[in-house]
C-alpha positions in Angstrom: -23.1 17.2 182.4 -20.1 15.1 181.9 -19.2 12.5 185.1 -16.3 10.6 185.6 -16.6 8.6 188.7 -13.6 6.3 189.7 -13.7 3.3 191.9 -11.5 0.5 193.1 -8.6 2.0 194.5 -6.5 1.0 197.9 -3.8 -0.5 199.9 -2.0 -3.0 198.6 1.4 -4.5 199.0 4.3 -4.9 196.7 3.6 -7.5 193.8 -0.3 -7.7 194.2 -3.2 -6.2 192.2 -5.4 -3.9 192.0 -8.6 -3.0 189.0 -9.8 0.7 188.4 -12.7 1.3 187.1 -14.7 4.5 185.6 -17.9 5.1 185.0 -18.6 7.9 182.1 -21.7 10.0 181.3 -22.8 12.9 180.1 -21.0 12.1 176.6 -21.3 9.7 173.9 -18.3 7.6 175.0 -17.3 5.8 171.9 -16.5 9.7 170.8 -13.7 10.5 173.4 -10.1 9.3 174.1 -9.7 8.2 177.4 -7.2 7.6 180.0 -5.7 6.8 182.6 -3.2 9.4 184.8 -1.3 9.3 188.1 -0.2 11.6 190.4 1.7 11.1 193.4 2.9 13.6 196.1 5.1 16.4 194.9 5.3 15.3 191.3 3.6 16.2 188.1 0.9 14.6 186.5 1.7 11.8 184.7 0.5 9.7 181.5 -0.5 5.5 182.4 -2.7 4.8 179.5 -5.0 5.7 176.3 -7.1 3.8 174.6 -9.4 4.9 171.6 -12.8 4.1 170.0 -11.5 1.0 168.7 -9.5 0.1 171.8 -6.2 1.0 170.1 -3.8 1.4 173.0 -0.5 3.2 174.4 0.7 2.5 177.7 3.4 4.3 179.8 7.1 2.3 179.7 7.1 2.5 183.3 4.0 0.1 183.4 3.8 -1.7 180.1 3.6 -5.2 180.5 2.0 -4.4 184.2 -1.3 -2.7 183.3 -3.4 -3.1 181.2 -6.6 -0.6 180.0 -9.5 -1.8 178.6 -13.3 -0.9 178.3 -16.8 -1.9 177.9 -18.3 0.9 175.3 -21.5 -0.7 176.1 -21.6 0.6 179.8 -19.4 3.6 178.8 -17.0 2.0 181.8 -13.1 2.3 181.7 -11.2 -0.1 183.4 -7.4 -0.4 184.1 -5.9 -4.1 185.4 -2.6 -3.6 187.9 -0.6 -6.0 188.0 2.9 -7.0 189.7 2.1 -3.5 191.7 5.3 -1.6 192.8 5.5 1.3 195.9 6.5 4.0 192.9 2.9 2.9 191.2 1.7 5.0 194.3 -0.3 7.8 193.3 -4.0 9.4 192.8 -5.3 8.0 190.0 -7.3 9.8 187.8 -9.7 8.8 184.4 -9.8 11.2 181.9 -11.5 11.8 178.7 -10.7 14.1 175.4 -12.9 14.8 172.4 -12.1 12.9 169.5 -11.7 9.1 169.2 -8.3 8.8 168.3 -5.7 8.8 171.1 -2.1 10.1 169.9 0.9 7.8 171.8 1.8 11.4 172.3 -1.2 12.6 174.6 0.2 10.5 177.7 2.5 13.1 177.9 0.1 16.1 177.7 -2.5 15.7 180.2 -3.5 19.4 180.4 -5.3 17.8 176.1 -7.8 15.9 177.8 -11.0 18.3 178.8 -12.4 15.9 181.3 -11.1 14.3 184.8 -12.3 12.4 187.6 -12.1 12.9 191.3 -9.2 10.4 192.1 -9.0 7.4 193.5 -5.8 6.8 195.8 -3.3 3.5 195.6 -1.0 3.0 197.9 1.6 0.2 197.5 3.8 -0.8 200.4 7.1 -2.9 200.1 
């Protein structure tokens, strides 16, 4: 069955870094778009990043130049690079993966399109 296993978040403050990863199976990876969401307490869920079979990417305005998503097809593993952290990046973060290898700029906004999530992983920035 299809996994999506998130590691690597925590407590961190203002201005330092963080890496996610996710570890994929139960699907041939190369086929989906994935991504990256956020959640935090009494919002919505919201887009941070796709990237597609051939690592095209789309990023979030709130977090462009900040994050970046990448991934090593070969170990089926997503990663996303925080940078320059700030207390609104606090959230649940969740991986996320859709059929298809292209990722639309426009599926950031819809995450109810992707068929697959993770369990979470929590970051918590402080000031």
């Amino acid at each position: 069955q299809v996994q999506l296993v998130e590691s690597g978040g925590g407590s961190v403050q203002a201005g330092g870094s963080l890496r996610l990863s996710c570890a994929a199976s139960g699907f041939t990876y190369s086929s989906y778009c994935m991504g990256w969401f956020r959640q935090a307490p009494g919002k919505e869920r919201e887009g941070v990043a796709t990237i597609d079979s051939d690592s095209i990417t789309n990023y979030a305005d709130s977090v462009k130049g900040r994050f970046t998503i990448s991934q090593d097809s070969a170990k089926s593993t997503l990663y996303l690079q925080m940078n320059s952290l700030k207390p609104e990046d606090t959230a649940m973060y969740y991986c996320a993966a859709r059929g298809g290898g292209v990722c639309s700029a426009g599926y950031l906004f819809y995450p109810a399109l992707f068929g697959y999530w993770g369990q979470g992983t929590q970051v918590t920035v402080s000031s």
